[in-house]
C-alpha positions in Angstrom: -6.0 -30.2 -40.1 -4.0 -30.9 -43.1 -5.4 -32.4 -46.4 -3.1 -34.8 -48.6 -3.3 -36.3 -51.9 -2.2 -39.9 -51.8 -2.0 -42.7 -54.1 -2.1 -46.3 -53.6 0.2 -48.7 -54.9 -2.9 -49.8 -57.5 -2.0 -46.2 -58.9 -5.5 -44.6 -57.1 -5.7 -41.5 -56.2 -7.6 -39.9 -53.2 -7.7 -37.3 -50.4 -7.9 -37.6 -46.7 -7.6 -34.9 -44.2 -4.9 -35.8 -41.2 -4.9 -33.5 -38.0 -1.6 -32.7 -38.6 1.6 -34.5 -41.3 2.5 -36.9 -37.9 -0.8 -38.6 -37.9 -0.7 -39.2 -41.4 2.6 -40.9 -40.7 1.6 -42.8 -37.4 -1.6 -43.8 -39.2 0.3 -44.6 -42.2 2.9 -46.9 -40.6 0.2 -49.0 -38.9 -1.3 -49.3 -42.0 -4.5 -47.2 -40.8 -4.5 -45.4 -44.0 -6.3 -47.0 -47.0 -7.4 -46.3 -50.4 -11.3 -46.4 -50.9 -11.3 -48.0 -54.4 -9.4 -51.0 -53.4 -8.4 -50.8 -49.7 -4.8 -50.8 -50.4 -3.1 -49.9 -47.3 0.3 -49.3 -48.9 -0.1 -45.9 -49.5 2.2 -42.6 -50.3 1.2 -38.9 -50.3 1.2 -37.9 -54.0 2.7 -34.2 -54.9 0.4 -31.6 -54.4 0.2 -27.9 -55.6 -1.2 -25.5 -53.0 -4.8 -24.5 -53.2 -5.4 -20.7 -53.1 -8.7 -19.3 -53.0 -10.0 -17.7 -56.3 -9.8 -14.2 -54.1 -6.3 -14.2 -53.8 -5.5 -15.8 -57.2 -7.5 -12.6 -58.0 -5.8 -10.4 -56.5 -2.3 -11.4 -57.8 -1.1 -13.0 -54.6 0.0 -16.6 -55.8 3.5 -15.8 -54.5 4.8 -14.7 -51.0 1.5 -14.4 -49.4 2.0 -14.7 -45.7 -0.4 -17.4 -44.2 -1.7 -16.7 -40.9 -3.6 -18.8 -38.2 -6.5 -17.5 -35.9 -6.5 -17.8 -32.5 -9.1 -20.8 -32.8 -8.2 -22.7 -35.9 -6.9 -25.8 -33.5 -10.2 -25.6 -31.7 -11.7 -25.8 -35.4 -9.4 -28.3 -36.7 -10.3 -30.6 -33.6 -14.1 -29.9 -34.2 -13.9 -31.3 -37.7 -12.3 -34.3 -36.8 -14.5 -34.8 -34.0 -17.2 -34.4 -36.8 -15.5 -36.3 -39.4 -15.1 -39.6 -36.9 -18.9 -39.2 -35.9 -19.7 -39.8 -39.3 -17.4 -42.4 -40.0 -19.2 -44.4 -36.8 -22.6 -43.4 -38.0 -22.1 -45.2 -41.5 -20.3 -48.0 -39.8 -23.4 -48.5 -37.6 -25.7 -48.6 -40.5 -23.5 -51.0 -42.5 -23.8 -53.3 -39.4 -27.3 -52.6 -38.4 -28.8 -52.7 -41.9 -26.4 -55.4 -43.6 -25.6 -58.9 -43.4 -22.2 -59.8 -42.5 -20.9 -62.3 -44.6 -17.3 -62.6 -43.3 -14.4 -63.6 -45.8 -17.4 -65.0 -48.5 -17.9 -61.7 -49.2 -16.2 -62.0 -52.7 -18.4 -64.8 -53.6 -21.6 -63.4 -52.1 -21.4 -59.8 -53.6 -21.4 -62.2 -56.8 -23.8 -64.0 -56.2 -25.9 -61.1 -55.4 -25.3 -59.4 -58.5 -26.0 -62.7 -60.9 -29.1 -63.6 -59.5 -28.0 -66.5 -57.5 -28.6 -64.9 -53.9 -31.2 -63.0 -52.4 -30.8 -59.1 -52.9 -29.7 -57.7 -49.6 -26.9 -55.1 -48.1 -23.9 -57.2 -47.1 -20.4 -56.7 -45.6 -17.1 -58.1 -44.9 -13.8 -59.1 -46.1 -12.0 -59.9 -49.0 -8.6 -59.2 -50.4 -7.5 -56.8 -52.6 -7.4 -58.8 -55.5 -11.0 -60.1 -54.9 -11.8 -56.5 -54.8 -9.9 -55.9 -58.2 -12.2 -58.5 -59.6 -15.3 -57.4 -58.4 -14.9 -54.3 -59.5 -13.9 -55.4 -63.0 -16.7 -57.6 -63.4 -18.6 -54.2 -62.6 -20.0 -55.0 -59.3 -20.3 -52.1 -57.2 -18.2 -52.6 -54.3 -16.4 -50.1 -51.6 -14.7 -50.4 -48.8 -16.2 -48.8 -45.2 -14.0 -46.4 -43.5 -12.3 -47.9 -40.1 -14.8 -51.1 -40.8 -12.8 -53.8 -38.8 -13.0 -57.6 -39.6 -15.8 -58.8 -37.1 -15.1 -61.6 -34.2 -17.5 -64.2 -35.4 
């Protein structure tokens, strides 16, 4: 497992973990990879400094440490992202079991919702970046659902 800082082209920055730097770029080029404030999917690793633990930033070994791998750290890197993808389909569940799917009026209902003019309820579906750029301007809480797909209605 490999964790990258990216940025979106909005200028957002966030983490995601990858299983190795190849799925970040196969997930990247199918546009797979999006940012969670606005659900850009034109999205670039940022530069990153390595993290060291505080124990060997302790023990004066910032430079020319060797890194080594156990024996089972790809049986622990898979284990993760089984984990991490179970999660991922347990809040996409709730989101579809416990919210109203509005399609591509979800701009205008998440709106609506916050003036007063529509009944107070979960919802979900599309809208486009810029719709998101609004709503969140207008300081309505909005955020995107990890691997959510637009619904066959």
């Amino acid at each position: 497992m490999i964790l990258y800082d990216l940025r979106c082209s909005q200028g957002h920055k966030f983490e995601a973990w990858f299983k190795d730097s190849g799925s970040y770029d196969k997930q990247a080029k199918r546009g797979d990879v999006e940012c969670p404030v606005c659900s850009d999917t034109s999205v670039e690793k940022a530069i990153m400094a390595p993290r060291l633990s505080s124990s060997t930033r302790k023990k004066g070994l910032e430079h020319d440490t060797p890194i080594s791998r156990g024996p089972h750290s790809d049986e622990r890197a898979s284990e993760v992202a089984r984990e991490i993808l179970d999660a991922v389909g347990k809040v996409q569940r709730h989101v579809e079991e416990n919210c109203d799917y509005v399609g591509d009026k979800f701009a205008d209902e998440a709106r609506a919702i916050h003036h007063g003019d529509s009944e107070e309820r979960g919802i979900y579906g599309e809208a486009t970046k810029s719709e998101v750029e609004d709503l969140l301007d207008e300081d309505i809480p909005v955020m995107p659902v990890p691997g959510m797909k637009r619904k066959n209605s």
